[in-house]
GUFILUM-674939 format. One record per residue (C-alpha): x, y negated, z negated. Coordinates in Angstrom, 1 decimal, padded with zeros to 4 digits. Layout:
        x        y        z
        X        Y        Z
...
This chain:
        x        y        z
    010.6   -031.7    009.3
    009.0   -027.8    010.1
    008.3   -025.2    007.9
    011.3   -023.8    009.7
    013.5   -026.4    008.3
    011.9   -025.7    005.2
    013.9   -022.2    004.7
    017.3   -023.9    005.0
    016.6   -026.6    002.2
    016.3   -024.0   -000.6
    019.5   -022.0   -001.7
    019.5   -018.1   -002.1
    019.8   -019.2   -006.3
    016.3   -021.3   -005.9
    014.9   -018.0   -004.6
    016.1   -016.0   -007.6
    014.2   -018.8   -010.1
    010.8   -019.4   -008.7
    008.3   -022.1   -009.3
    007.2   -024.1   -012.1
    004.4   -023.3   -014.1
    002.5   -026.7   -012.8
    003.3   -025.7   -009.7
    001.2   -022.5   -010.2
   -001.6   -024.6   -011.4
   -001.7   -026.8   -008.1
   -001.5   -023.7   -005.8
   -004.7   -022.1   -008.1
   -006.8   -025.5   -007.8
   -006.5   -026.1   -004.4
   -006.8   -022.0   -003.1
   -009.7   -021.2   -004.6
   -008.4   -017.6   -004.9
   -006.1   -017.5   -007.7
   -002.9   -019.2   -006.5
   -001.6   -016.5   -003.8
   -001.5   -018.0   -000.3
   -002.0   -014.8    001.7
   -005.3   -014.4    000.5
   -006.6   -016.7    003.0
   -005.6   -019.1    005.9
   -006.1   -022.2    004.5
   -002.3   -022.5    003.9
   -001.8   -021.7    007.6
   -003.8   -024.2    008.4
   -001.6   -026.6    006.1
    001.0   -025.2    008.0
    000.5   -025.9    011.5
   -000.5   -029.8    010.3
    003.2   -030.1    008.6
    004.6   -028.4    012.0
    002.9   -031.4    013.9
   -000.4   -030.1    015.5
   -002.9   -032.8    014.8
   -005.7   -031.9    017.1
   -008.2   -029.1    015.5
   -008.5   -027.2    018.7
   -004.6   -027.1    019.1
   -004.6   -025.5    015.5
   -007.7   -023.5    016.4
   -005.9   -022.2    019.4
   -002.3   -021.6    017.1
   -004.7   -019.9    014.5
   -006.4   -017.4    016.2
   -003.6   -015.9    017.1
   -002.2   -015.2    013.4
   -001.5   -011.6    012.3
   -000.4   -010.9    008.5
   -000.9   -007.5    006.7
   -001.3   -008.8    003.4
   -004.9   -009.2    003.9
   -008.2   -008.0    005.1
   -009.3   -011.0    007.3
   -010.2   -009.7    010.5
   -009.3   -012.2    012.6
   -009.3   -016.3    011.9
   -012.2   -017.5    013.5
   -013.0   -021.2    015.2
   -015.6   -021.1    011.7
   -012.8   -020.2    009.5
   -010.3   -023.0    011.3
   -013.7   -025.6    010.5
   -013.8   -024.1    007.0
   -010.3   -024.7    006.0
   -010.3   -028.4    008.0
   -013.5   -029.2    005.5
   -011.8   -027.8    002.6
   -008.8   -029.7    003.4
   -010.5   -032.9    004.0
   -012.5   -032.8    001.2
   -010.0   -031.3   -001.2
   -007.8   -034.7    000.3
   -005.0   -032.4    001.5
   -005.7   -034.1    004.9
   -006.6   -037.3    006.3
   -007.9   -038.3    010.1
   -007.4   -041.4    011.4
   -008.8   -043.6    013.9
   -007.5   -041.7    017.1
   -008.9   -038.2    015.1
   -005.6   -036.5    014.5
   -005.3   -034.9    011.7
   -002.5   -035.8    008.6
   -001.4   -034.3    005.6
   -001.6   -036.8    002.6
    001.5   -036.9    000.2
   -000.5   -033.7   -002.2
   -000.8   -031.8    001.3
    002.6   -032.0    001.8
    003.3   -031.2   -001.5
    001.5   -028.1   -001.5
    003.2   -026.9    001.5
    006.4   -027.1    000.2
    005.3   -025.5   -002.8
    003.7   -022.4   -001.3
    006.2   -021.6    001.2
    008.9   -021.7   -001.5
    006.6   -019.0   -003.8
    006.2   -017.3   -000.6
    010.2   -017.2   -000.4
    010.4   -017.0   -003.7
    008.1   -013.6   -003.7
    009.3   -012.1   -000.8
    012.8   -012.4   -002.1
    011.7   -010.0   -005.1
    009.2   -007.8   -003.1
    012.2   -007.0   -000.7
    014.2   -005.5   -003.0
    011.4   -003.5   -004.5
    010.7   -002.1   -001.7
    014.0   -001.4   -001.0
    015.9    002.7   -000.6
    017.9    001.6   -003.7
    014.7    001.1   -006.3
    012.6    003.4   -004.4
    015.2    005.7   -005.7
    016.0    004.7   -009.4
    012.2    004.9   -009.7
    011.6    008.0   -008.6
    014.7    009.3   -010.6
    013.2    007.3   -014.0
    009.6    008.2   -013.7
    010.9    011.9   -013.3
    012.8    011.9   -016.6
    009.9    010.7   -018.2
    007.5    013.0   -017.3
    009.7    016.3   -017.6
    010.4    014.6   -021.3
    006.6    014.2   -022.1
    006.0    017.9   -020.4
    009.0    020.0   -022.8
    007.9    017.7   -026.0
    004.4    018.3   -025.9
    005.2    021.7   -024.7
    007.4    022.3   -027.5
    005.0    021.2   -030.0
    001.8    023.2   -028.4
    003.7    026.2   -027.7
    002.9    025.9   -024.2
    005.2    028.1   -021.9
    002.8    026.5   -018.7
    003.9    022.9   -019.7
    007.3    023.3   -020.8
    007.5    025.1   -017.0
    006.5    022.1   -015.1
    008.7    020.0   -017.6
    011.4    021.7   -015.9
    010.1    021.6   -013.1
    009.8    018.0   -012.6
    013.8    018.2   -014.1
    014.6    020.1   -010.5
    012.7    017.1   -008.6
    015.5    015.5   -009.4
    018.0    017.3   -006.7
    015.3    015.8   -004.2
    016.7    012.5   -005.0
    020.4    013.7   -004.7
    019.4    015.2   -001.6
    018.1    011.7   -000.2
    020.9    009.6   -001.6
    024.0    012.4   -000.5
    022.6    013.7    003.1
    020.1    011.1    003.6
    021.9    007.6    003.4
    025.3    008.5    003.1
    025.7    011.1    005.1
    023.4    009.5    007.7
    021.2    013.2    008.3
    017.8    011.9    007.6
    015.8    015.0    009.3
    018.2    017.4    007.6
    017.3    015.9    004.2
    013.3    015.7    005.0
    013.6    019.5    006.3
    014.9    020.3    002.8
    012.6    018.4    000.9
    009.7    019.3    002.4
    011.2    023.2    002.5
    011.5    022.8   -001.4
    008.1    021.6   -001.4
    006.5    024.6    000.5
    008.7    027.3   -002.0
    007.0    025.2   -004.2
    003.4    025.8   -002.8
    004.1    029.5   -002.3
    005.0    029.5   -006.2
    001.4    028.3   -006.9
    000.1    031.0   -004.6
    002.4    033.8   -006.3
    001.2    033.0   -009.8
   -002.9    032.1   -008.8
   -002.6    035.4   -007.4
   -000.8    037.0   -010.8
   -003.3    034.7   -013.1
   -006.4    036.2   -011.5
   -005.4    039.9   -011.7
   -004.4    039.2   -015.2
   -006.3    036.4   -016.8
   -005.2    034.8   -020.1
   -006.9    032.2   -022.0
   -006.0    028.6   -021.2
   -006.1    026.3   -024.2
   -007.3    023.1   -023.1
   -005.1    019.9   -025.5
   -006.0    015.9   -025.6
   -001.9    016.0   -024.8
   -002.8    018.0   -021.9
   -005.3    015.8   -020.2
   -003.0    012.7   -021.2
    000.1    013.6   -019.3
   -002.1    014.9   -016.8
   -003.5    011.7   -016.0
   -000.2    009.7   -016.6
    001.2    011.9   -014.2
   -001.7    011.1   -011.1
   -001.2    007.7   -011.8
    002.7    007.9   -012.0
    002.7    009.8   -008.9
    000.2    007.6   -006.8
    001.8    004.9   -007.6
    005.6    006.8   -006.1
    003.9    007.9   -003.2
    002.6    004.0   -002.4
    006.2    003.0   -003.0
    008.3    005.8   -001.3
    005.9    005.9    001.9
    006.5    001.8    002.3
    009.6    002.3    001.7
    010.0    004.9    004.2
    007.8    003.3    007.5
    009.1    000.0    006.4
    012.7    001.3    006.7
    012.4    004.1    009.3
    013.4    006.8    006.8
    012.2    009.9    007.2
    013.3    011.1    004.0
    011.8    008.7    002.0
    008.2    009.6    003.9
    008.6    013.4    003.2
    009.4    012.9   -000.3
    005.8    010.8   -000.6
    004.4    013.7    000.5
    005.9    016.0   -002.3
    004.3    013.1   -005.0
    001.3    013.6   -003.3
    001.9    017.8   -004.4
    002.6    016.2   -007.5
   -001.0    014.4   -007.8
   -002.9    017.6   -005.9
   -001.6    020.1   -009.4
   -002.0    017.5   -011.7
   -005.9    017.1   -010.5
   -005.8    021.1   -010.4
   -004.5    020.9   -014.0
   -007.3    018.9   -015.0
   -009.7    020.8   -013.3
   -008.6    023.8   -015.3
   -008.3    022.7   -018.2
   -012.3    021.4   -017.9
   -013.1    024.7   -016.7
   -010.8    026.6   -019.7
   -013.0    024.2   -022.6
   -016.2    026.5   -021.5
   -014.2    029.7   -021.2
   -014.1    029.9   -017.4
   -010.2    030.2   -017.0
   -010.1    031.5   -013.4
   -010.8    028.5   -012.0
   -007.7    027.3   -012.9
   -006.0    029.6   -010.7
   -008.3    029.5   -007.4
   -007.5    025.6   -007.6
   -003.5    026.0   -007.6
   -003.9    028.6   -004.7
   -006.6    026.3   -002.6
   -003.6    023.1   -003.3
   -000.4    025.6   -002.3
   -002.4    026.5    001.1
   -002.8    023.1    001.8
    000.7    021.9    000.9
    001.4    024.9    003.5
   -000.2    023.9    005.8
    000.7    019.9    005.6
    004.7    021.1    005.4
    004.2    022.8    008.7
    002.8    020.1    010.6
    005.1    018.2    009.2
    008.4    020.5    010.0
    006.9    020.7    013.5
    007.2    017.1    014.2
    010.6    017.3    013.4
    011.5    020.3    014.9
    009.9    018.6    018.2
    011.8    017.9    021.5
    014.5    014.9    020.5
    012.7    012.7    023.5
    009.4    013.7    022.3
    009.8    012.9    018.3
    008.1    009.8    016.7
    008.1    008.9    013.5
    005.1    007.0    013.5
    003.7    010.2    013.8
    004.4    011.4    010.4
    001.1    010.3    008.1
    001.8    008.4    004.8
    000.1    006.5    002.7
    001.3    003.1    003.4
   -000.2    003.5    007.2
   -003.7    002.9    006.1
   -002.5   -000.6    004.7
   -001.0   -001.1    008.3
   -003.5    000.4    010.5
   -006.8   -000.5    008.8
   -005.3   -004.2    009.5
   -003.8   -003.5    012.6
   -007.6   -001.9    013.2
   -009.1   -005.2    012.6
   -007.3   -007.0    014.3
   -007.1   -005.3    017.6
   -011.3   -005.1    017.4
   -011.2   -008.7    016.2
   -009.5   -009.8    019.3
   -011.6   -007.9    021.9
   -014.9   -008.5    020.2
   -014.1   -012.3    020.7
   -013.0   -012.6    024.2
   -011.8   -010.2    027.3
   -008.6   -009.1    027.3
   -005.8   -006.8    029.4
   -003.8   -004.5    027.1
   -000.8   -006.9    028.3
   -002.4   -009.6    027.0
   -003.5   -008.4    023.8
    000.4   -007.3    023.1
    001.3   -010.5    023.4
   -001.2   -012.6    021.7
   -000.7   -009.6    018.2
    003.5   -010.6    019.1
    002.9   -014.0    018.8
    000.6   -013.9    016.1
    003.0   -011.8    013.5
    006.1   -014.1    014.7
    003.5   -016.9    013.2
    002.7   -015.1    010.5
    006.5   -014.1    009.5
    007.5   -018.0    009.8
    004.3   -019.2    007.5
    004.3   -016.0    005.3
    007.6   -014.4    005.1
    007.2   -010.6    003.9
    003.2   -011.1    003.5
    003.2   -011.1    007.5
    004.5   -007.4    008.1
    004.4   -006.3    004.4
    008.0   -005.8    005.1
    007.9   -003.3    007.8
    010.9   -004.5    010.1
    010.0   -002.3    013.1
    005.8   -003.6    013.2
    005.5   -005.1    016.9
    003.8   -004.6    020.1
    005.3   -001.0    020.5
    003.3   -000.1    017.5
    000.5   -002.1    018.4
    000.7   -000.5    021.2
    000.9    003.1    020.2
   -002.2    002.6    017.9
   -004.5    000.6    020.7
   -004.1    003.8    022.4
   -005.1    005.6    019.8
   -008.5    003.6    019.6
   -009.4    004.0    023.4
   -008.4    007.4    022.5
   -010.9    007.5    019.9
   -013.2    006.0    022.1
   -013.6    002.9    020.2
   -012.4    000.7    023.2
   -013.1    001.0    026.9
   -011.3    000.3    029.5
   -013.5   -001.8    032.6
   -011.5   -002.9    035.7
   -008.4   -003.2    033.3
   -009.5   -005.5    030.6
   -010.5   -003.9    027.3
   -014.0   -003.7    025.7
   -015.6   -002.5    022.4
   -017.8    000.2    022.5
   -020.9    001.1    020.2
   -018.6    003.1    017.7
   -016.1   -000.2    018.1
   -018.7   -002.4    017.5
   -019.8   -000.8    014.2
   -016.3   -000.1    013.0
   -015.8   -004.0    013.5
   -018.4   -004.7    011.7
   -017.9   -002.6    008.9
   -014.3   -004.5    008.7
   -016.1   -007.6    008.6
   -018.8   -007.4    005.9
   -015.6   -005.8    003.8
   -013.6   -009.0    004.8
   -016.9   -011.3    003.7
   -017.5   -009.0    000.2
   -013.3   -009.7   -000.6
   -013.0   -013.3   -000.3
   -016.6   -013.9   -001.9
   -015.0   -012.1   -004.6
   -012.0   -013.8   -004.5
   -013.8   -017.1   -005.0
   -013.5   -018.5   -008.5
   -016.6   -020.5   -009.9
   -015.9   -021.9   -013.1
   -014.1   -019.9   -015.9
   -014.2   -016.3   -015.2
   -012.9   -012.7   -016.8
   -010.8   -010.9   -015.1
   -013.1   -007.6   -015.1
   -010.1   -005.5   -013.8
   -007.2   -006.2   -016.5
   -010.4   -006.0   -019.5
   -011.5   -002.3   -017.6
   -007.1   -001.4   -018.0
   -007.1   -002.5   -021.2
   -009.9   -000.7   -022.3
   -008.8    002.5   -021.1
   -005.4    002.1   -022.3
   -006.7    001.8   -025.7
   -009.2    004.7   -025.6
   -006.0    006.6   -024.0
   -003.8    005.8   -027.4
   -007.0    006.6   -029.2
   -007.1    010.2   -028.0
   -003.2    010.8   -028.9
   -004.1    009.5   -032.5
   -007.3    012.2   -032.6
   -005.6    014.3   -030.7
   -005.7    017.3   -033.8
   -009.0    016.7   -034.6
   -010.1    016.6   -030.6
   -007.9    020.0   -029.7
   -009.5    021.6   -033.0
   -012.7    021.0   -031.3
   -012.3    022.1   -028.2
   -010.4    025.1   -029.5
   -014.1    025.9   -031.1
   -016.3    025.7   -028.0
């Protein structure tokens, strides 16, 4: 059996349920790195034993090869192919016999199964996450939310400015009509992305119109704990929608979905510019405030146009991977590394670089399902492509009699990607029994934000005396 026989032996039901809790625990003891297989390459290496390559330089020569987004490996080196036999061996995943090819015991075997079914199992959900459908109902949800928070707490503070961009937030709303209506159904993506991103630029010259109104007549800006708190719900709300939509969007070639996670990122720029303000207004300095919400609307001008002129570009001539969001640095920082990786370690045409990244995510996508592309269909050597040439471009790579090399400012980036690689998975490696620093720093500032709403009075009493 292959790990590609391996898909057809679990029904689209045993995808919906998952693995076992002991299960879990097997993956975490033999990973090192919690129990998620894409952290590493040791399951690839598992892998290409089950698939019947029993010679180390065979799997060295499959492995270095291997592309997958989902992490920041450069590349896997002949080391990192020795690591992971060691760790097999001595984990007693593997054994070697007398004619030195390499076996998986009855546990390595076990594991295998295991981990490709999570990875099934995980992709399954991921997909429909980052699906048009949830990317939608999201959007649509968080949106009720915070216009809700906005007119409540503007209600109760008296506060015209927030009960403004409750409604505001109400009208976002039509944005996702707009995407659902002329967008998917009536099949007019860069009608619906000229829209959006014209609302968002009558949006930006709003801000200008009342900076510009504020300044000439100043009025006292009463900085609230409520304030601050939706302020910040709302960056973090927002950040996270703009992650989601602008996946969403490159993954599925929608150009709707990538202008609207521009108009979250408006959404993050005022809320910043809110907070700014309101620092400023605790002192008495109020027209701060408005220079910030005119300095945002100029850029959000000036990122629309660019914008409308790559759609508005010859039909021959248009290219959506163009557009920047901010799911391309997950793609491009990896595709980055990789492309250095590669050159740095031997000398290659741009033909056969292509073909060796092609290979390598067709490996990936079999070992690692959605991990390998991070569920961008359309990632392949046309992309590839299009950003190598943006690195000799750059002047990261030369080209000498046509093979490819790295110069000085490609040797340093490459560098850079590697001592970030070694700093992740030294942190990723789990001595003993450790804290998770990261859910303990999110709970603490979840409590000291409910903390504030409960002294909220006292707080806003005090800062109304400064």
């Amino acid at each position: 059996m292959t790990i590609k026989d391996l898909k057809s032996n679990y029904s689209h039901k045993q995808m919906k349920y998952g693995i076992r809790s002991e299960a879990f625990n097997m993956m975490k003891k033999y990973y090192l790195t919690k129990y998620e297989t894409h952290n590493n390459f040791l399951f690839a290496f598992l892998c290409c034993v089950y698939d019947g390559k029993n010679k180390l330089e065979a799997i060295k020569k499959e492995m270095r090869l291997l592309f997958i987004s989902a992490t920041k490996q450069v590349v896997v080196g002949e080391e990192d192919v020795e690591e992971y036999f060691q760790l097999a061996k001595r984990q007693e995943l593997i054994s070697v016999n007398e004619n030195n090819h390499i076996l998986l015991t009855k546990e390595g075997e076990k594991l295998v199964e295991l981990s490709y079914y999570h990875n099934l199992y995980t992709s399954h959900y991921l997909h429909r996450f980052f699906s048009k459908q949830t990317a939608m109902i999201t959007t649509a949800l968080i949106l009720i939310l915070l216009s809700s928070l906005k007119i409540i707490f503007g209600l109760q503070l008296s506060s015209q400015a927030m009960l403004t961009e409750g409604f505001e937030n109400l009208t976002d709303l039509i944005k996702i009509g707009i995407i659902g209506m002329i967008g998917m159904k009536l099949k007019k993506d860069k009608l619906a992305s000229i829209i959006i991103i014209a609302i968002m630029m009558v949006t930006g010259i709003t801000l200008v119109w009342s900076g510009i109104e504020a300044l000439l007549d100043p009025s006292p800006i009463i900085p609230s704990i409520q304030a601050y708190f939706i302020s910040f719900l709302s960056i973090f709300l927002n950040v996270g929608l703009m992650f989601l939509k602008s996946i969403v969007g490159r993954a599925s070639g929608n150009l709707s979905f990538l202008s609207d996670s521009k108009d979250s990122a408006l959404n993050v720029q005022i809320s910043i510019g809110v907070i700014i303000g309101l620092t400023f207004a605790a002192f008495r300095i109020y027209f701060v405030d408005s220079l910030v919400g005119i300095v945002i609307a100029v850029l959000v001008f000036k990122e629309g146009i660019e914008f409308l002129r790559e759609i508005f570009s010859k039909e021959e001539e248009f290219d959506i991977t163009s557009i920047k969001v901010f799911a391309d640095n997950l793609y491009n920082n990896r595709l980055t590394g990789y492309i250095l990786g590669s050159i740095r370690r031997q000398n290659l045409t741009q033909e056969e670089l292509l073909e060796n990244f092609s290979r390598g995510l067709n490996l990936g996508r079999l070992y690692y399902e959605g991990f390998a592309d991070f569920f961008y269909d359309e990632l392949g050597p046309n992309i590839a492509n299009k950003h190598l040439n943006k690195l000799i471009k750059g002047r990261y790579i030369d080209i000498i009699n046509n093979e490819l090399f790295l110069t000085q400012k490609g040797l340093k980036a490459f560098y850079n990607a590697k001592a970030k690689e070694f700093q992740q998975r030294s942190n990723l490696i789990r001595i003993g029994h450790k804290f998770d620093l990261k859910l303990i720093l999110y709970l603490v500032i979840f409590a000291g934000l409910i903390a504030l709403l409960i002294f909220a009075p006292s707080i806003n009493s005090w800062l109304a005396n400064l």
